[in-house]
LUMKOLTI-158811 format. One record per residue (C-alpha): x, y, z. Coordinates in Angstrom, 3 decimals. Last residue first. Layout:
N
        X        Y        Z
        X        Y        Z
...
//
This chain:
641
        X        Y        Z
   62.171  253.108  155.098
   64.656  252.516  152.163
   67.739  251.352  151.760
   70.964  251.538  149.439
   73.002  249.316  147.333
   76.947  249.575  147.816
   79.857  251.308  146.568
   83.205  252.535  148.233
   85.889  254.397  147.086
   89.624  254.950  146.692
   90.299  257.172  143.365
   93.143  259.246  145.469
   90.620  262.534  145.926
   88.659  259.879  148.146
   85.051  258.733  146.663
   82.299  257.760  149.257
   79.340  255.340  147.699
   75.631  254.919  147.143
   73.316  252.798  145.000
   69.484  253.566  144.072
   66.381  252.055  142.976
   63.627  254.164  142.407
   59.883  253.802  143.123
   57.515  255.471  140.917
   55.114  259.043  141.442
   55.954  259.627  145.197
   59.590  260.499  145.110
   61.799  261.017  148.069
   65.788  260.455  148.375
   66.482  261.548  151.953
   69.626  263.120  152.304
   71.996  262.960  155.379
   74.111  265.569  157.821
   76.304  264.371  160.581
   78.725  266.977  159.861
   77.200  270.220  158.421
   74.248  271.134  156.870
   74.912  274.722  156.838
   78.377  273.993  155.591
   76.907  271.794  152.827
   74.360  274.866  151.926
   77.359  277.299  151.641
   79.477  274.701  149.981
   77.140  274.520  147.265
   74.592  271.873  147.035
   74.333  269.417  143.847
   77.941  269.125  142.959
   79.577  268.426  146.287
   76.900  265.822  146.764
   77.431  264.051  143.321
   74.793  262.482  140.887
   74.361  259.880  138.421
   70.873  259.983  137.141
   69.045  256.980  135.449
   67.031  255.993  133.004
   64.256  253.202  132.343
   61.235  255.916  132.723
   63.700  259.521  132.512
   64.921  260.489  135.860
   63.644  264.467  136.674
   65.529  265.358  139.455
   64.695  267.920  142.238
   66.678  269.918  144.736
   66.094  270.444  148.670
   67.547  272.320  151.482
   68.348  272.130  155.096
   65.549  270.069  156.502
   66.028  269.593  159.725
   66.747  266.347  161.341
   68.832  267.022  164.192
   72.044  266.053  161.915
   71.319  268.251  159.433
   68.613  267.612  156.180
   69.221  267.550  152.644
   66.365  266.806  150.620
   66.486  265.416  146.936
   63.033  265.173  145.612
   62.385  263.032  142.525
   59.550  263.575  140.280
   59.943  260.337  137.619
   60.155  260.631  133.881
   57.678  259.581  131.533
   55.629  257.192  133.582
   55.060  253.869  133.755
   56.478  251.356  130.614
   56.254  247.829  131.969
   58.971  246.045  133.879
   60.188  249.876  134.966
   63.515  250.754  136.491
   63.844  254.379  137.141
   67.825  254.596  138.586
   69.903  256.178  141.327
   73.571  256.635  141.080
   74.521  258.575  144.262
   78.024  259.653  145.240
   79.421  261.531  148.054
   82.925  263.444  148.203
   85.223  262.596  151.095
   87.225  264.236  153.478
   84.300  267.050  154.691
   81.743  264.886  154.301
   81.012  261.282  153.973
   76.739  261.818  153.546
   74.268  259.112  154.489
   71.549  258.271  151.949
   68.155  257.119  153.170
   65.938  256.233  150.701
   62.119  257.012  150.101
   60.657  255.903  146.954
   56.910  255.392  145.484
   55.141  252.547  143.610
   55.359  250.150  145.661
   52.536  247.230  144.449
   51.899  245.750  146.762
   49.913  246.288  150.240
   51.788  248.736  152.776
   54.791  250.413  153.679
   57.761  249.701  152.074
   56.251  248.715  148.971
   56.886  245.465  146.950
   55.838  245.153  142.803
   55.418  242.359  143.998
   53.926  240.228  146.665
   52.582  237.612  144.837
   52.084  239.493  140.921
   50.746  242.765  141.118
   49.932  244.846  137.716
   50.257  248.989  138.416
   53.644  248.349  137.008
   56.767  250.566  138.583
   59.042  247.563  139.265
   59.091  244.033  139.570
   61.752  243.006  141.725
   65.571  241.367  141.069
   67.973  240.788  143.757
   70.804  242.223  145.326
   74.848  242.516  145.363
   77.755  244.811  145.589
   81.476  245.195  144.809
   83.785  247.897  145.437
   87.739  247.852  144.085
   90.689  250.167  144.283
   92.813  249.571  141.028
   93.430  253.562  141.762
   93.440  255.123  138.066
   90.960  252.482  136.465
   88.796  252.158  139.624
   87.482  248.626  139.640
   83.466  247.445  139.980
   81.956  244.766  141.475
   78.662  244.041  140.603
   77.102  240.148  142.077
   73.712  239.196  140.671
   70.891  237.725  141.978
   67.519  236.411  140.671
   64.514  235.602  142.745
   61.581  235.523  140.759
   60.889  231.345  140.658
   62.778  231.022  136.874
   62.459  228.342  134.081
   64.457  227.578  131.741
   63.509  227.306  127.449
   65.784  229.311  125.104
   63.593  232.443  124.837
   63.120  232.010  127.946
   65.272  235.024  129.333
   64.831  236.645  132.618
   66.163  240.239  133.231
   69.423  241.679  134.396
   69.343  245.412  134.090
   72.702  247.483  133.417
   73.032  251.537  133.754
   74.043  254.630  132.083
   78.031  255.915  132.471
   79.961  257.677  129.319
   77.495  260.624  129.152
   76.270  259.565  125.568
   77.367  256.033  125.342
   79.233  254.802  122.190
   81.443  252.726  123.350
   78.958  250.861  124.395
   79.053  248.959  121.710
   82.633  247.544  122.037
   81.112  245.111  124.839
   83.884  243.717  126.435
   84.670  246.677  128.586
   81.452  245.792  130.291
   83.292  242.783  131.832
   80.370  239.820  131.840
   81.137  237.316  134.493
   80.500  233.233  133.782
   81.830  230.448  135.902
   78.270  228.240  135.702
   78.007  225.833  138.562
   74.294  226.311  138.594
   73.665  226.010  134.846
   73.725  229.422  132.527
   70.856  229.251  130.510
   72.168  231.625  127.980
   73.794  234.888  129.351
   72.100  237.026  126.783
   73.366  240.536  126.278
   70.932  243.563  124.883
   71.860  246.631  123.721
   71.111  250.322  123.619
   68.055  250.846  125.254
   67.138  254.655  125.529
   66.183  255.686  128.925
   67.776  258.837  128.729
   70.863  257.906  131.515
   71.635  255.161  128.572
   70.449  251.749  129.077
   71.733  248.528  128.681
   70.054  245.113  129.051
   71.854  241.794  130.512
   70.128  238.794  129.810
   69.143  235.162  131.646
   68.316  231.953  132.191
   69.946  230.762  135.070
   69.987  227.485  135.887
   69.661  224.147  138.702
   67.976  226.842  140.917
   66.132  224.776  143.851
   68.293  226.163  146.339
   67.783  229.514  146.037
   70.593  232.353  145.369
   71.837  231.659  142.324
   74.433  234.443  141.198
   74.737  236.183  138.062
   78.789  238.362  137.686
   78.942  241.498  136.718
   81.489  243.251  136.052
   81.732  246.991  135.401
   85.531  248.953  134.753
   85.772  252.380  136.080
   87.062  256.122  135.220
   86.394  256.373  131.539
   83.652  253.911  131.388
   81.715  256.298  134.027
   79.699  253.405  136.240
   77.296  251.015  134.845
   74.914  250.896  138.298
   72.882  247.741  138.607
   68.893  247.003  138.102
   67.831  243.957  139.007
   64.404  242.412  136.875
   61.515  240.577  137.548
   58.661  241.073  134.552
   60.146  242.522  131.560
   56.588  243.409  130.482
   54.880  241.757  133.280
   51.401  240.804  130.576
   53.311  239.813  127.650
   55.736  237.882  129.590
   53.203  236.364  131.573
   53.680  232.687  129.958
   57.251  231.970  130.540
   56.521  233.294  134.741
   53.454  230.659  135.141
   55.848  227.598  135.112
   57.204  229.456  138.721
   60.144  227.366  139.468
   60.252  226.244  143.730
   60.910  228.173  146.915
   61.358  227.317  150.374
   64.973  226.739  150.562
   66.334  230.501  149.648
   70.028  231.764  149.985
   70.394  234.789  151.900
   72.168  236.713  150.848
   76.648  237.429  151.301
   78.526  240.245  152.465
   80.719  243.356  151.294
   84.178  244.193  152.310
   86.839  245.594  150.394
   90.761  245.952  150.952
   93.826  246.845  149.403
   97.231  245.762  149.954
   97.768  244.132  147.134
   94.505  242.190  147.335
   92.250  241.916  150.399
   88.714  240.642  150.135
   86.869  240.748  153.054
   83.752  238.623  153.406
   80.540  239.676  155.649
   77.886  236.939  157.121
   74.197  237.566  157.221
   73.267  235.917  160.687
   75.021  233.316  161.766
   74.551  229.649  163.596
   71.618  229.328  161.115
   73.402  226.435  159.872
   75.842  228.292  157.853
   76.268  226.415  154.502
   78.303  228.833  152.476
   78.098  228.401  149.284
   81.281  229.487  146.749
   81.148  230.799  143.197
   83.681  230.621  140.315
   84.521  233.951  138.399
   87.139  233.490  140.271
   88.905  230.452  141.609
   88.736  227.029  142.878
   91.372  224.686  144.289
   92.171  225.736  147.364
   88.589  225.441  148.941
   89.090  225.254  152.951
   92.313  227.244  153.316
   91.524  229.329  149.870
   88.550  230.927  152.231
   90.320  232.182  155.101
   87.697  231.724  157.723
   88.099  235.549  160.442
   86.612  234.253  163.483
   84.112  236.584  165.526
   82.616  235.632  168.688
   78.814  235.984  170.118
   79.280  232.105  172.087
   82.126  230.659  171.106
   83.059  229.545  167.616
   84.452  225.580  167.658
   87.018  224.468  165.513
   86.591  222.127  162.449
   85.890  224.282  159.057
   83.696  221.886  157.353
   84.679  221.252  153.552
   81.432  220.847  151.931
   81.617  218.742  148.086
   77.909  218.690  147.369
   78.322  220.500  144.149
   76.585  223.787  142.077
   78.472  226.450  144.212
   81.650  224.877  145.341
   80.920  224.338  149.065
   81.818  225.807  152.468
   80.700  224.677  155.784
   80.357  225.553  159.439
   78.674  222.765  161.831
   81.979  221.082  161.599
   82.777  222.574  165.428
   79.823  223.409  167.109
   79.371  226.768  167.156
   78.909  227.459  171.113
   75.524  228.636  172.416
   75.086  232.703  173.326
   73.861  233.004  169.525
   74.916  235.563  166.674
   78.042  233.904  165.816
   80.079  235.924  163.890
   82.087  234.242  160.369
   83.713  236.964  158.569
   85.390  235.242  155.729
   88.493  236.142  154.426
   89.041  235.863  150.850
   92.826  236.236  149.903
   93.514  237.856  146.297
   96.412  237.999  144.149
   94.406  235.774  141.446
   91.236  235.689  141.883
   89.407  234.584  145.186
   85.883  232.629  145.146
   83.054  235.272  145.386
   80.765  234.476  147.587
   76.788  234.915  146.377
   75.603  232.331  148.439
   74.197  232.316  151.842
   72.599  228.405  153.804
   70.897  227.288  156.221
   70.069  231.046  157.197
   70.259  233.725  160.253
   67.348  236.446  160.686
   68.457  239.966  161.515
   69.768  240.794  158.059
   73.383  242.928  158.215
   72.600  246.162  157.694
   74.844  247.685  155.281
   78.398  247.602  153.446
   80.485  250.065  152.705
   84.793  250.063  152.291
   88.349  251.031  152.620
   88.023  254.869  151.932
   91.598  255.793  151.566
   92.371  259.353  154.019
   92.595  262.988  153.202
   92.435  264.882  156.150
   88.917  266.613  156.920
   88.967  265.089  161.023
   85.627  264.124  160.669
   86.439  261.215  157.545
   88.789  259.671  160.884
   92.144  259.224  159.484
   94.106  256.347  157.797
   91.981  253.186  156.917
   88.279  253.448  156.724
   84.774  250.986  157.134
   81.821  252.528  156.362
   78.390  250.571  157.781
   75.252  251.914  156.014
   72.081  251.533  159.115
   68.696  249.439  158.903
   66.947  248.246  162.316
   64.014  246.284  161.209
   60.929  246.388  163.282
   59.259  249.508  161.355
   56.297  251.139  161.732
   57.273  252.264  165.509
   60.523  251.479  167.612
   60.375  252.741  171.324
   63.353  251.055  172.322
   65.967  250.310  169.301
   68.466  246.903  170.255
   71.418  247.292  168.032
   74.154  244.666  168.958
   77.895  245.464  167.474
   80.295  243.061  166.036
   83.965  242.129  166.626
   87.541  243.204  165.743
   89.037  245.436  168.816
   91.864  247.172  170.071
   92.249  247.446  173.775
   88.871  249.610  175.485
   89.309  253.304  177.295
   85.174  253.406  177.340
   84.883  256.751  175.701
   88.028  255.911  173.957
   87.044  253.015  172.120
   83.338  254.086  171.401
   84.742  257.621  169.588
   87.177  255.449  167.542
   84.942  252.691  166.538
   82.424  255.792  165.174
   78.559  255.006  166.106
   76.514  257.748  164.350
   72.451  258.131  164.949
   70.877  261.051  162.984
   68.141  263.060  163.661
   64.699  261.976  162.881
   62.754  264.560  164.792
   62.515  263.133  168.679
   65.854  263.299  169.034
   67.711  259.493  170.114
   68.646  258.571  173.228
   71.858  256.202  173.053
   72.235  253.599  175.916
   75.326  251.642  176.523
   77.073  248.306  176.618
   80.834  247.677  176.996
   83.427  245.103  176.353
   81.224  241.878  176.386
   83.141  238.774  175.783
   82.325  237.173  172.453
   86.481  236.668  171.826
   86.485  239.000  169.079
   85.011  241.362  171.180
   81.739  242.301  171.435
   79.816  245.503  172.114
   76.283  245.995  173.325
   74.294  248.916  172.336
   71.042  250.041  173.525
   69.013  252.890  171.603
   66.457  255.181  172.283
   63.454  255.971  171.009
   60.853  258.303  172.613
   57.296  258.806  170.703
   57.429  256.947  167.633
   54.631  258.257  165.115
   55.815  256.604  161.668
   58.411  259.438  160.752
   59.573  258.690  164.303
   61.220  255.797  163.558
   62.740  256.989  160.823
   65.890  257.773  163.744
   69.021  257.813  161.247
   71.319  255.432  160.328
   75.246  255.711  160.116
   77.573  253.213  161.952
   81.080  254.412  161.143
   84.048  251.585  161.549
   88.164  252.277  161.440
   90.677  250.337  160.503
   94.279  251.079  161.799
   94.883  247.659  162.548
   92.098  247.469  164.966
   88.662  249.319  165.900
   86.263  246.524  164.568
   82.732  246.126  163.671
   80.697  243.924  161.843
   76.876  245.188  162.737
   73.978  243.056  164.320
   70.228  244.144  164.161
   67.746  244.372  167.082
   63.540  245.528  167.038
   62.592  243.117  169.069
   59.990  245.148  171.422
   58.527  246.254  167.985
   57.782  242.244  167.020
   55.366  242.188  169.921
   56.481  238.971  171.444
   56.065  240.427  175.292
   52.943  241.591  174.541
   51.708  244.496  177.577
   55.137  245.770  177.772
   55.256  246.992  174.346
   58.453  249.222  173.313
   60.401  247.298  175.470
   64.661  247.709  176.515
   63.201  249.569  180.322
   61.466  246.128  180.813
   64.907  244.361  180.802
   64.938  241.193  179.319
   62.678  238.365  179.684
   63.918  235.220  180.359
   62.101  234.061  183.113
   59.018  234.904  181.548
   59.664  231.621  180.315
   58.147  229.048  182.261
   58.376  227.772  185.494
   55.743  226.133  187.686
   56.037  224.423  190.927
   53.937  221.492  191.673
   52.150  221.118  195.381
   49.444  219.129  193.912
   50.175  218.129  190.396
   48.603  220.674  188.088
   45.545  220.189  186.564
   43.144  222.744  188.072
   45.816  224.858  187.300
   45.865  224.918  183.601
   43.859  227.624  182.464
   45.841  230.065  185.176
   48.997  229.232  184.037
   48.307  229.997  180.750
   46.842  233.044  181.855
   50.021  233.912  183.270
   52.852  232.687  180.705
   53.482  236.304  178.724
   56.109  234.130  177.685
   55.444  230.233  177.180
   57.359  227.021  177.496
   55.494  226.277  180.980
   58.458  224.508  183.009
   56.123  222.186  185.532
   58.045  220.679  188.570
   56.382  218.883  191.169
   56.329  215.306  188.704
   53.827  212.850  189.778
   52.156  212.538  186.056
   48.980  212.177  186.855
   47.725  216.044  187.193
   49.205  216.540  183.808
   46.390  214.435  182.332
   44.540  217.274  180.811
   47.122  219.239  179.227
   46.884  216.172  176.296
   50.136  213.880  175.917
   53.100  214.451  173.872
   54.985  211.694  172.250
   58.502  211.625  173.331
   61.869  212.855  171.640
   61.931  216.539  172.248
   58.667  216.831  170.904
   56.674  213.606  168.477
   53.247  214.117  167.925
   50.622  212.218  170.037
   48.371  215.382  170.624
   49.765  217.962  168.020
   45.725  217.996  166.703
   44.477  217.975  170.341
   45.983  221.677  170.706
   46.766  222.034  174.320
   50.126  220.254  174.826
   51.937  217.988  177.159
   55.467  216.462  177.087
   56.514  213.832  179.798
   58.916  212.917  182.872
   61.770  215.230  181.702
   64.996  214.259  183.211
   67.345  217.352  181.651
   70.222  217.028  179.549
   68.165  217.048  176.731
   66.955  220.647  177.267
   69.867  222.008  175.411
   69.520  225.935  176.192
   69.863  227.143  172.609
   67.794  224.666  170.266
   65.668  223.476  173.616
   63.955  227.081  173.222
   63.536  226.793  169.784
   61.612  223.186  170.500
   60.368  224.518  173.697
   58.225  227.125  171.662
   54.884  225.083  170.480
   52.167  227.383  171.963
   51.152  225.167  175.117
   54.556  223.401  175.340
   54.066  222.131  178.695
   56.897  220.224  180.043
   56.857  217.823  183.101
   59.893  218.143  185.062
   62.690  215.817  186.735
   64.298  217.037  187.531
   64.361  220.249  190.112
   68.261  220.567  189.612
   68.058  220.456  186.371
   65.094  222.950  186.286
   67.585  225.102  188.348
   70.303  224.936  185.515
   68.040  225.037  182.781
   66.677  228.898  184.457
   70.284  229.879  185.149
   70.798  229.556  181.426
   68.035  231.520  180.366
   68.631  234.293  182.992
   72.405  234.877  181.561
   71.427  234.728  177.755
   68.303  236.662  177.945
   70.251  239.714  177.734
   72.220  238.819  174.195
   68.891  238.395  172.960
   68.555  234.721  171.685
   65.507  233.239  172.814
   63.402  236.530  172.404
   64.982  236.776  168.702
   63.356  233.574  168.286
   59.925  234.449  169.612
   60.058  236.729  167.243
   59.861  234.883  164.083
   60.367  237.367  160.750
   57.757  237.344  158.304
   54.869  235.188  157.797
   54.992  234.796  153.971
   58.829  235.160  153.311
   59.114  232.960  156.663
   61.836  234.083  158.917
   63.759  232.185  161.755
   62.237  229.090  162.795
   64.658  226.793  164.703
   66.327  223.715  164.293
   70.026  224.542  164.578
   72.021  222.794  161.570
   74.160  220.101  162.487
//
């Protein structure tokens, strides 16, 4: 029950003439275009650049008379497209039908090339009828210009007393953008629309803040519990919108009351999956609720949702239907009763969703983080046993071990692509120096495997320095496995004196080696390997305090400490102030805002204010979080641009 569409290719990229299908605003003209080609039946198809697949996926062509398919390319002549065997362009003319739906944007000189075989007196259709608004492009003259789809959805809600804060900034215009502006569209639960707006950004990269309570007033809306469109006009360098998503109970962090941080997440992955792992199943006083949002203006199907036991092929289905662009809150222990944590669930999603978010409540506590993206396309490397000597430590996932005294560290190894039947892998610790001070193998932990490490465990580290460092996960063959480079963990991390909880999750790179490998060491902005750093950290002033544990990770030794800028800037993106860190190679810095600047720089920054973590001698990995004076606090993984 799975959609079949292309969404993103880890070679190719991201596919935009699928985010063309399913903009929010093509939704209305794409279904008044089936309706008038059903009326017109029936129609001769020409799928010139193979798109009426996709666009069959959303607007159900199959309940349209179609006399025939015809294509250009003579290799796809006879292959099989929406159930017939497609025929060359040039016999169009005998076909008899007088409607022609082109499946094309930017259709005219298709049209053109093909006229002197259309059916005399034919009408043609394609779908430029779909195209949205051409104030909402950055490229009018290429409709599928990946910068005129530069959209993103966010989990948002304005109910209960929660409370959601969009932060990004405009980096846009650190690669040349002119004018960018934004367009919002809100949904309610229910996938009705309950306002839509245009944000124009400074040209300097200022910031861009979207509080629930601000939106709710401004357009006098009920309570709400749905997501948030992001459509950026004007977009340059970059196609992917990126923003940290803060989610609080009590009061506003503007109004400078003290209020519990609930949690952080982040942008949510534009491209929907088959398939996300790296769910939790509940412990014991806790209900999983998962955030299920369909990013499509078709109806879930019911069944077409899916949760499994990570490791089996036991999927419950989760029977109703999800209209189009709603939100349905899946309580997890309803579908799988009879599993627990440190157990793992799959979710097999269909590509109805993009990257879902789960919401763990627990004596009256709550946390939100989301699931990844779980692989099909790749397969064990045999070459990864044999470069060990060359990649040092090769892939690895570096992960915050948080003051001892003040927080307990799990961790818990997640697969994340289909193919992995194990895990072979270790946990190394490092002090904030660099200096390794142990080493934990996991084994070759199989697919099913219920295994968490609890840092408390270990009495060795007792005997950290400055009572925090931080953990790597690395591959391990000294047992036998194999590995394919994508490893995943799950942190979560409890605050001794509150019990509040944060947990996070990623994947492993190769880091700071002049050596490439495929794509890696990655880089933000160019050919591998990445060696330099530039992450966006937004700030929680005045009500909370901001935290910022970044680390050096290195696969082979690089160099002796890094040269790390930390640059406050206001909200109109001017630099305020700046400090430096040296990181030792392997180390790592844990660092607080109200610590760093003095309250006579913060109050020149003042509220809307961000840091921009820069470093061009290694790239840095970093992790972010608010802390409340109550020990509530939030923790997540941050981005770069």
């Amino acid at each position: 029950m799975a959609l079949r569409i292309e969404t993103f290719d880890n070679a190719r990229g991201g596919n935009t003439l699928y985010k063309a299908l399913t903009h929010p605003a093509a939704a209305r003209p794409g279904r008044a275009l089936i309706d008038e080609l059903a009326r017109r039946a029936p129609i001769a198809i020409y799928d010139a650049g193979g798109a009426v697949e996709a666009f069959s996926a959303f607007y159900d062509l199959n309940r349209i008379e179609i006399a025939d398919v015809y294509v250009q390319q003579v290799a796809r002549v006879g292959d099989a497209v929406l159930g017939r065997r497609t025929r060359p362009i040039t016999e169009l003319a005998c076909c008899g039908a007088r409607t022609v739906f082109v499946a094309a944007f930017d259709s005219e000189r298709i049209v053109a090339q093909m006229r002197p075989y259309l059916p005399e007196g034919a009408e043609v259709f394609s779908l430029d009828a779909l195209r949205i608004p051409a104030d909402r492009l950055t490229n009018n003259r290429s409709y599928l210009d990946p910068l005129n789809f530069a959209t993103n959805f966010a989990f948002f809600r304005e109910n209960l007393g929660l409370h959601t804060r969009l932060v990004t900034a405009n980096y846009w215009s650190g690669y040349g953008a002119g004018r960018v502006s934004c367009w919002m569209t809100l949904f309610a639960g229910d996938g009705s629309v309950l306002a839509e707006w245009r944000h124009e950004c400074e040209h300097a990269p200022s910031t861009i803040i979207l509080d629930s309570r601000e939106i709710r007033e401004r357009f006098r809306l009920p309570e709400f519990c749905g997501q948030l469109f992001l459509h950026v006009v004007g977009a340059a360098g970059h196609d992917v919108v990126k923003y940290a998503l803060d989610i609080f109970d009590g009061d506003s962090p503007a109004d400078g009351e003290r209020t519990g941080t609930l949690t952080c997440t982040h942008d949510a992955n534009a491209w929907p999956a088959d398939r996300y792992a790296g769910l939790p199943a509940p412990a014991p006083g806790e209900r999983i609720l998962l955030w299920i949002q369909n990013s499509h203006a078709v109806t879930i199907p019911p069944g077409a949702i899916g949760l499994a036991p990570m490791g089996e092929e036991r999927v419950v289905h989760f029977g109703d239907p999800i209209a189009p662009f709603a939100t349905r809150a899946v309580e997890v222990s309803e579908l799988l009763p009879d599993i627990a944590w440190p157990k793992q669930i799959e979710l097999r999603a269909g590509k109805h969703v993009v990257r879902p978010r789960y919401e763990v409540l627990e004596r009256g506590r709550r946390r939100i983080a989301h699931v990844n993206v779980e692989r099909a396309d790749l397969r064990p490397d045999p070459e990864l046993p044999r470069l060990k000597a060359m990649l040092g430590k090769g892939y690895l996932l570096p992960a915050p071990l948080m003051p001892r005294e003040l927080w307990q560290s799990l961790v818990l190894p997640t697969p994340m692509a289909v193919c992995q039947t194990e895990l072979p892998i270790a946990a190394l610790v490092y002090e904030p120096d660099g200096r390794k001070m142990l080493r934990h193998p996991f084994g070759r932990l199989p697919r099913a495997h219920a295994t968490v490490l609890d840092l408390d465990e270990i009495d060795d580290l007792g005997l950290l320095g400055r009572g925090y460092g931080h953990i790597e996960l690395v591959y391990d063959f000294s047992g036998g496995g194999e590995g394919d480079g994508w490893l995943h963990a799950l942190f979560r991390y409890r605050h001794r004196q509150s019990g509040h909880c944060a947990e996070t999750s990623f994947g492993a790179h190769l880091f700071n080696t002049v050596l490439t490998y495929r794509d890696e060491p990655q880089s933000y902005t160019g050919r591998p390997p990445g060696l330099s750093t530039r992450l966006f950290l937004r700030l929680g002033e005045p009500a909370y305090d901001t935290f910022c544990h970044l680390i050096y990770p290195a696969s082979r030794p690089w160099l002796p400490a890094s040269d790390t800028d930390i640059v406050l800037y206001d909200s109109a993106g001017c630099e305020v102030a700046r400090s430096r860190l040296a990181i030792p190679c392997s180390g790592s810095r844990l660092w607080y805002y109200r610590s760093l600047f003095d309250d006579a720089t913060r109050a020149r920054a003042g509220i809307g204010a961000y840091v921009i973590v820069r470093d061009t001698t290694c790239r840095l990995f970093g992790y972010h979080g608010l802390l409340g004076g109550d020990g509530s606090f939030s923790l997540d993984h941050m981005f770069g641009f």
